[in-house]
C-alpha positions, -999 to +999 in steps of 0.1 A: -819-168+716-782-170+729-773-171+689-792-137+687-777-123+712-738-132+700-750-116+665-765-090+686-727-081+699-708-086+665-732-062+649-725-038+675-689-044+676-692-039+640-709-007+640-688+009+669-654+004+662-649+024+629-630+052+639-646+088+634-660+122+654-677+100+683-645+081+686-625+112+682-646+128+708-646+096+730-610+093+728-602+135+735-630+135+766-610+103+778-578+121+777-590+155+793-617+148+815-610+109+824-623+077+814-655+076+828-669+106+808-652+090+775-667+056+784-706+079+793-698+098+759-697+062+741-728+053+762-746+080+742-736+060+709-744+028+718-781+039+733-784+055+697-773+026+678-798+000+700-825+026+689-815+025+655-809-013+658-841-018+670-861-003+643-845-024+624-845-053+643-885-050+650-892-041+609-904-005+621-905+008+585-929+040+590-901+051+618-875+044+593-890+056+564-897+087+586-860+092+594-847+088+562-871+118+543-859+140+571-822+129+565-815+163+552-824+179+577-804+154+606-775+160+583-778+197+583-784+201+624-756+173+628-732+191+607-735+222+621-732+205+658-698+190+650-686+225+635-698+244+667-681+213+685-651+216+668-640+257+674-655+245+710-628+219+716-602+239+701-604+269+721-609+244+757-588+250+782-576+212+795-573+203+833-546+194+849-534+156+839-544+128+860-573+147+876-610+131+868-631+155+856-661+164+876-691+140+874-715+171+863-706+165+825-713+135+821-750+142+814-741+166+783-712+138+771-741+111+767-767+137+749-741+151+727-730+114+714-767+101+717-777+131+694-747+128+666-753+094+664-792+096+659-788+124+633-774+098+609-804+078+601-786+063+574-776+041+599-807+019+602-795+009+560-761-005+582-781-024+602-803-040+574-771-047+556-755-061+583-785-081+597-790-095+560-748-106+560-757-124+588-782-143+579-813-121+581-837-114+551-860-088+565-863-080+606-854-101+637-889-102+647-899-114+611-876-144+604-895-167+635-878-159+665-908-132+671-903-099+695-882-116+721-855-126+698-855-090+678-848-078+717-824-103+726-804-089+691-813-055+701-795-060+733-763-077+717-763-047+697-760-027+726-737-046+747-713-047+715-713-013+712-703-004+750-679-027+751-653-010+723-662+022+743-656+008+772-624-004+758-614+024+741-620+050+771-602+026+793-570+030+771-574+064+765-573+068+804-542+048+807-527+070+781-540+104+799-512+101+834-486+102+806-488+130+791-484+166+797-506+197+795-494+211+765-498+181+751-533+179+761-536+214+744-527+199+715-548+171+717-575+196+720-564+215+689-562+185+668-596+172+681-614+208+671-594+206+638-608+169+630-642+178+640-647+206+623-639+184+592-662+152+603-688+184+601-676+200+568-678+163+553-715+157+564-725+189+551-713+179+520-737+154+521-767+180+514-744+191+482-729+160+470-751+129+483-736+103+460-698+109+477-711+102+513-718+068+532-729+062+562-703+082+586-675+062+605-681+061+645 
């Protein structure tokens, strides 16, 4: 079970650390608000990747096969979210640096993360291709080790996952007492900028399905 677990946290390590709008948003949230609502924004992705992990891990194919015939649709609604994200964060105003941000967003930081992440079902095929790279034919729960050990991966998967945003937000909020304002504003505009491009590039997705993997974290 311990073995689970350990491949548990390299999948999750795997899935997390590729860089892209939840680790741009992780990173800016870190910078402007503090580290705790980066590290609760990245707590949104790693709940999202354990659900995803899971269906995968407990051979849920009717879930799966649900979520990929309503890809389209994910991909439209998570698009658009990242667009209306991005002219969001470009027009915020940033606090003043050093100060935390107040505790009440920290709620909408996990939802928004939890939600981009789920409306990429195409992650579930990373997990089956991960899971088979590591020694797994079909699901955890399939290959012996029954429901307990597809939990005990499940939960690796998890644990991965907060870590790097853990991590990350921690470094991010090392980095945030040392710079200034306007530099925050920047980081803002730049954040909006790459956004609003993560979103253009899973729309394309509807258009041109053969140019678009998975999306990057």
């Amino acid at each position: 079970m311990i073995a689970l677990f350990l491949k548990g946290l390299v999948l999750g390590l795997s899935v997390a650390a590729p860089v892209g709008p939840i680790g741009v948003l992780c990173i800016r949230r870190s910078l402007t608000k503090g580290p705790a609502t980066g590290f609760v924004s990245g707590l949104g992705a790693a709940t999202a990747d354990a659900c995803y992990g899971a269906v995968a891990a407990f051979g849920l194919a009717a879930v799966s096969s649900f979520l990929l015939e309503i890809e389209s649709a994910l991909r439209l609604g998570g698009g658009l979210f990242l667009i209306w994200l991005g002219v969001k964060t470009f027009r915020a105003v940033p606090v003043t640096p050093g100060v935390e941000g107040g505790n009440g967003g920290h709620g909408g930081a996990f939802l928004s993360c939890f939600a981009l992440t789920l409306a990429n079902p195409a992650t579930i095929l990373s997990f089956i291709a991960l899971f088979a790279g590591l020694g797994f034919a079909g699901s955890a729960a399939g290959q012996g080790s029954g429901y307990e050990g597809a939990a005990m991966l499940v939960a690796g998967v998890f644990l991965g996952s907060s870590l790097w945003w853990l991590g990350l937000s921690s470094i991010a909020g090392i980095l945030r007492k040392r710079i200034t304002r306007r530099a925050l504003v920047g980081i803002n505009r730049l954040s909006g900028v790459v956004l609003s491009l993560f979103g253009l590039y899973v729309l394309s997705g509807l258009f041109l399905p053969d140019l678009l993997a998975p999306e990057a974290r």
